[in-house]
C-alpha positions, 0 to 999 in steps of 0.5 A: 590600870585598866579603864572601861569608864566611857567618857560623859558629860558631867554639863550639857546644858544651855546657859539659860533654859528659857531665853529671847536671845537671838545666840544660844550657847550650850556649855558642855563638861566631859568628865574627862579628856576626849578626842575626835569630837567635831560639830557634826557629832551633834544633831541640831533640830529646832522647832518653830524657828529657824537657825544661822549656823552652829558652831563648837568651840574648844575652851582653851583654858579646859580640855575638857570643856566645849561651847556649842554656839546657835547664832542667827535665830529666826522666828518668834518662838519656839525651841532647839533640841541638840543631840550628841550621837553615841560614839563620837568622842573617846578618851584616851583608853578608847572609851566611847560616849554614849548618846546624850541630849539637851534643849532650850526654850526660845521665847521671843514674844512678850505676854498677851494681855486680857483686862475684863471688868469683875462685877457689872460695868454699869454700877453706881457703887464707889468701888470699881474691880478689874481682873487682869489675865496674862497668857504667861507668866510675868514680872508682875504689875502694881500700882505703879505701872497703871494710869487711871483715865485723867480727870477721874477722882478716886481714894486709891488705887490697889494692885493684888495678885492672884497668881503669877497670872492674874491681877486684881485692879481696884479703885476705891471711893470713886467720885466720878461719874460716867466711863471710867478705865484704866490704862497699862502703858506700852513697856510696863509689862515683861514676862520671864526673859524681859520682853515687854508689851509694845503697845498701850493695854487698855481696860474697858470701861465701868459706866458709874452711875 
């Protein structure tokens, strides 16, 4: 049997396509056995990040199967593009690869948060709205993660979303008069890959008349 099929991979991915991981491992599936496959076949090019060192890691269990390790990353954010050069690996018939090319997207960054009153913020209504904008998307908000300024008396507080970024906050049957605002602790909000806010978001205020 002749055998002009060029090895391939049939898994170059990374095990998580967008991660806060300072380790980044890219799994790699051949459709069959190759030789001659070494981590100078790859090209590493990181954007806005810095890198430890790389490295390749046959599977004991699968000859066919690779782990291609990115340890030590620096920097907050960015991505790493690795590229396997064309003829690096053969199987047994001498069939080489061709080039192929996978990425990650590192996000080490949590959301930034913008709280705008909806509405004037001098009103004498009862019912106060807030819009709240994130610059990525997030795990979400509601009720649950917002404290409402102590000592103000209010029928409920409502969380609606509008879009994977955007909030509506509105408390209704207001009684109090003068500044009224909310709060969003440190740590309640966590965008996609589970970094949170690290410090207290605060609304500004509505001055009820």
């Amino acid at each position: 049997t002749i055998d002009n099929t060029a090895p391939s991979l049939s898994l170059f991915e990374p095990a998580e396509a967008r991660t806060n991981s300072r380790d980044v491992n890219f799994n790699l599936t051949w459709t069959e056995v190759v030789s001659g496959l070494t981590i100078d076949d790859f090209t590493v090019t990181p954007v806005s990040v810095g890198i430890g060192s790389t490295a390749l890691i046959p599977n004991p269990l699968d000859p066919q199967s690779y782990t291609l390790s990115i340890m030590g990353i620096t920097g907050d954010g960015g991505g790493i593009t690795i590229d396997l050069a064309a003829n690096s690996a053969e199987d047994a018939a001498g069939n080489l690869n061709a080039a192929e090319s996978s990425n990650v997207i590192l996000d080490y960054l949590p959301p930034t948060v913008t709280i705008t009153v909806i509405g004037d913020d001098e009103t004498s209504e009862s019912t106060l709205n807030w819009r709240v904008q994130f610059d990525e998307e997030t795990a979400g908000i509601d009720e649950n993660d917002i404290q409402v300024d102590g000592g103000v008396i209010f029928g409920e507080l409502i969380v609606t979303q509008q879009s994977a970024f955007e909030y509506f906050v509105q408390l209704t049957e207001v009684e109090t008069f003068g500044d009224i605002g909310f709060t969003i602790p440190a740590g309640n909000i966590g965008d996609s890959v589970g970094n949170a806010t690290t410090a207290d978001s605060l609304s500004p205020k509505v001055n009820r008349l």
